[in-house]
C-alpha positions as a LaTeX table, in Angstrom:
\begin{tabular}{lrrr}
\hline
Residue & $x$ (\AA) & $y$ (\AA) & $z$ (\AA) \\
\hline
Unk1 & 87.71 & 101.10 & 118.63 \\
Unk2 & 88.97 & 103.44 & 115.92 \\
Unk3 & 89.35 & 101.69 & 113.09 \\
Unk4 & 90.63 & 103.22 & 109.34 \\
Unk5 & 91.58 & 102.16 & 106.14 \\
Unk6 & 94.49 & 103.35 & 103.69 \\
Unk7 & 94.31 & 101.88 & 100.00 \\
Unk8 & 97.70 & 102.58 & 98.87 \\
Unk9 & 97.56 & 99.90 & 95.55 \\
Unk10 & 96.61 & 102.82 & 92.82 \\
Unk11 & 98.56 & 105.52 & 94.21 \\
Unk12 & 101.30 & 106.88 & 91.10 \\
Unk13 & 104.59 & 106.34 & 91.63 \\
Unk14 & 106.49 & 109.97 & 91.16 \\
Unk15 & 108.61 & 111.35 & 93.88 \\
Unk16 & 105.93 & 113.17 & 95.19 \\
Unk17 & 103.36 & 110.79 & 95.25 \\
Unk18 & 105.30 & 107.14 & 96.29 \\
Unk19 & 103.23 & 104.96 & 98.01 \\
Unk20 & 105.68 & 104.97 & 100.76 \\
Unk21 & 105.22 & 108.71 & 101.47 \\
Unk22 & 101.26 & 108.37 & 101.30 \\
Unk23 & 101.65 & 105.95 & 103.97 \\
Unk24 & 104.00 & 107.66 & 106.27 \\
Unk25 & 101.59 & 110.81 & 105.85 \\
Unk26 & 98.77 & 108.88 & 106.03 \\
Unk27 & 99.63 & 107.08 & 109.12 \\
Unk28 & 101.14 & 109.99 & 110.85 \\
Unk29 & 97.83 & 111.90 & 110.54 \\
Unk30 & 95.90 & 108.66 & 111.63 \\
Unk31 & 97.94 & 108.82 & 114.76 \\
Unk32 & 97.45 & 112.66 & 115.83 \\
Unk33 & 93.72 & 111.56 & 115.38 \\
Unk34 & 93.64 & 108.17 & 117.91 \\
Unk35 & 93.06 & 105.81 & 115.32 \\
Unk36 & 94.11 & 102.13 & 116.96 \\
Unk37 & 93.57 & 100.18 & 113.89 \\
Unk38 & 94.24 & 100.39 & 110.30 \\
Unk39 & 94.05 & 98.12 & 107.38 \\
Unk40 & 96.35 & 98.71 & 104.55 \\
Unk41 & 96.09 & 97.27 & 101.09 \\
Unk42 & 99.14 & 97.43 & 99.23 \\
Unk43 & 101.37 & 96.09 & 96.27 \\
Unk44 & 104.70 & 94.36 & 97.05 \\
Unk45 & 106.03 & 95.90 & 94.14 \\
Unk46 & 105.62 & 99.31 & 95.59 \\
Unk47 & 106.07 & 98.76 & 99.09 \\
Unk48 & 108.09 & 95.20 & 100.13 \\
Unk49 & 106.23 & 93.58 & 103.43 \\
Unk50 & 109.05 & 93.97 & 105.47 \\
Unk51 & 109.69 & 97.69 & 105.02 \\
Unk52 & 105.63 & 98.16 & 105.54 \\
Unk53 & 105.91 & 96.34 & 109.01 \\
Unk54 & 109.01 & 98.49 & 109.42 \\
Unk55 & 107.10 & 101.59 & 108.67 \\
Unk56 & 104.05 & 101.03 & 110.64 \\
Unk57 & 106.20 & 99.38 & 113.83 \\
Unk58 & 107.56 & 103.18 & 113.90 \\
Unk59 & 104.68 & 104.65 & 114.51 \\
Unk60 & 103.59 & 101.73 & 117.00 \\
Unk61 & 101.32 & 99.74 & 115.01 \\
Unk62 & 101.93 & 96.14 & 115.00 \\
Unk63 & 100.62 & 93.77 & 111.94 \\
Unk64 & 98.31 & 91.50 & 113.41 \\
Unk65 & 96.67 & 89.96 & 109.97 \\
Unk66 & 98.05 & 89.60 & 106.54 \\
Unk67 & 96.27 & 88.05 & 103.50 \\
Unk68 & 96.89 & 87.65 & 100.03 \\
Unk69 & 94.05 & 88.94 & 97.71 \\
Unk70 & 92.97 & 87.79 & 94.98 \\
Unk71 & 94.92 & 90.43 & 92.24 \\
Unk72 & 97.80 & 89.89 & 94.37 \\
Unk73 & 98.08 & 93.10 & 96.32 \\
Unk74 & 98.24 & 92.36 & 100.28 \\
Unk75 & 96.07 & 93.78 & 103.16 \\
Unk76 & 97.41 & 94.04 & 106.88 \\
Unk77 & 95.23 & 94.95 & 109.52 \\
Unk78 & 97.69 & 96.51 & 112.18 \\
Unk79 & 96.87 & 97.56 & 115.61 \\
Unk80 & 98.59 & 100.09 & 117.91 \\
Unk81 & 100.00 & 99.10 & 120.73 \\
Unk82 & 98.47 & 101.78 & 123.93 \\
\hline
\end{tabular}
């Protein structure tokens, strides 16, 4: 299995550079290349865990783990559904 992962947690936050569009770009490009699993590791500040499911459900991955780390940033490991 394809597996990935995107470390979104230090990305700056200008317009150009959001977290939110790293992932989308991120994940898009993860999809034209077959990858069935990705972890993400992420700040709730930048990206709430709702609108991160939201986002990756789009592009049919589905949040299969969650877990809290220790600095309080969050890592899901999502798979896509075939």
């Amino acid at each position: 299995m394809c597996s990935e992962e995107v470390d979104l947690r230090y990305v700056p936050t200008s317009c150009t550079s959001h977290p939110v569009i790293r992932l989308r770009d991120t994940i898009e490009s993860l999809v034209k290349k077959g990858v069935k699993e990705v972890k993400v590791f992420f700040k709730v500040e930048d990206i709430p865990e709702n609108i991160m499911k939201l986002i990756l459900s789009t592009f049919s991955y589905s949040v299969e783990e969650s877990r809290k780390l220790d600095d309080g940033s969050f890592v899901f490991i999502a798979k896509r559904k075939a």
